[in-house]
C-alpha positions in Angstrom: 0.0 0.0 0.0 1.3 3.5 -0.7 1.6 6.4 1.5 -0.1 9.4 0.3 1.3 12.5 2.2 -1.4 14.6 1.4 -3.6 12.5 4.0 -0.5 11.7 6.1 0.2 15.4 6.7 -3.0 16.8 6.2 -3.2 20.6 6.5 -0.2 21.0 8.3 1.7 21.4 4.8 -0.1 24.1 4.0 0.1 25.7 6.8 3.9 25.9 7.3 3.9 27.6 3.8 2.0 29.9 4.4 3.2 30.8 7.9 6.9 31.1 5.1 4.9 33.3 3.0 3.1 35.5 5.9 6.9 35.5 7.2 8.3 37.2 4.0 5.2 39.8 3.7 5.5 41.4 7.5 9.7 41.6 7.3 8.4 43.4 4.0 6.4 45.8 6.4 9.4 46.0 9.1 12.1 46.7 6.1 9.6 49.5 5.2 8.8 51.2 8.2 10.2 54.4 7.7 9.4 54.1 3.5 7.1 56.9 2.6 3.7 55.7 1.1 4.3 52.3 2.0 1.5 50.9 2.9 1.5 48.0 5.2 0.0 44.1 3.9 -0.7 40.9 5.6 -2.7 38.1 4.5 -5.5 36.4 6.0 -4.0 33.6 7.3 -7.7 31.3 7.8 -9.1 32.4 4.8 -5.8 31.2 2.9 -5.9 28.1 4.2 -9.2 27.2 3.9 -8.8 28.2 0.5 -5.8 25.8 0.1 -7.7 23.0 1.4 -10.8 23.7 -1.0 -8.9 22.7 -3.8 -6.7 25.9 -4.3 -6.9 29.8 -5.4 -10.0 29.3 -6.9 -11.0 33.3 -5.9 -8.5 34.5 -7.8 -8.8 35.5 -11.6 -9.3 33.1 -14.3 -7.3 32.2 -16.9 -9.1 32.7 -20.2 -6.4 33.1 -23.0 -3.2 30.6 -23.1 -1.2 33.8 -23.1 -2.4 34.3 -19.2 -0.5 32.8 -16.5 -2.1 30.8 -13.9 -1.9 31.9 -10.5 -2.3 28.6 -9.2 0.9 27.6 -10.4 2.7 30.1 -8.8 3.8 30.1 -5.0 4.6 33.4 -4.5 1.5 34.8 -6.3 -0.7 32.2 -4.8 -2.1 34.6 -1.6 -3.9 37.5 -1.5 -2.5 40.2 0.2 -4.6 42.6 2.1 -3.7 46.2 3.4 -3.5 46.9 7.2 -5.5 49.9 8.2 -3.3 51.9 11.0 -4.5 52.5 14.6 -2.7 56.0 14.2 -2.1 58.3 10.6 1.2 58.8 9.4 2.2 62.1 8.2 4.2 60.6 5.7 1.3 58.0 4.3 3.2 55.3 5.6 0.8 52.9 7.2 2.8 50.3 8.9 3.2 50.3 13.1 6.2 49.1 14.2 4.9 47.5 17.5 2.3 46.3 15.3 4.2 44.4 12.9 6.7 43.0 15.6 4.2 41.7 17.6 2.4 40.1 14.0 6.1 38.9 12.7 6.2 37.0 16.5 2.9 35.7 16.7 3.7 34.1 13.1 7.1 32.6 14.2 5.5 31.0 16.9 3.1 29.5 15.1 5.1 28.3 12.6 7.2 26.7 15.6 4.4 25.1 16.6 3.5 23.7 12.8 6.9 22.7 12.6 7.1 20.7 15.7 3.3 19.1 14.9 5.2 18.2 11.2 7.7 16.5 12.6 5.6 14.6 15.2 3.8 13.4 11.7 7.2 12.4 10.2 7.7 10.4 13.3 4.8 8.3 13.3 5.6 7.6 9.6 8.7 6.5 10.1 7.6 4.4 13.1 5.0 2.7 10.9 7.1 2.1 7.8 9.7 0.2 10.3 6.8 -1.7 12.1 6.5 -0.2 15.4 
């Protein structure tokens, strides 16, 4: 019988990359802070997943000429990203919050820790039951 990893690993695939991506889009914010007219993005971590586990991007556009490339083959252009509205205006239209972001960018790290260690918890009991344990 074959392992499928999809159903070995379930979700937690996903997860970890988008936790990566989420990583790469607030150091984005942080490298920006003092950028003027930056304006601040996350993603909606839940509503990306779920949307992975439906089957893929399927809000995004359509492709409808074979000149168009599909989004669903790309990682990095996979994820929507959304704008963060600030608590407090900037007078240079820069909208990201330092404290904000750093306490986002931690959150996320944490998270992924914990993804990471549930991963590898999965990879253990694999390996257990491939060698008969």
């Amino acid at each position: 019988m074959a392992i499928n990893f999809d159903s070995a690993l379930g979700v937690k695939e996903h997860a970890m990359r988008l936790r990566a991506h989420r990583a790469d889009v607030l150091s984005s914010n942080l490298a920006n802070v003092n950028t003027p007219n930056y304006k601040a993005r996350d993603i909606d971590f839940t509503a990306e997943l779920k949307a992975q586990m439906d089957g893929g991007v399927s809000r995004h556009l359509s492709t409808r000429h074979q000149g168009h490339i599909n989004l669903a083959d790309t990682q990095a252009g996979a994820y929507e990203k959304l704008y963060r509205v600030p608590h407090q205006q900037s007078i240079d239209g820069n909208t990201v919050e330092e404290h904000v972001e750093h306490g986002e960018f931690m959150r996320n790290s944490l998270e992924f820790q914990v993804g990471f260690t549930l991963l590898n918890s999965s990879f253990k009991g694999l390996s257990k039951a491939l060698r008969g344990e």
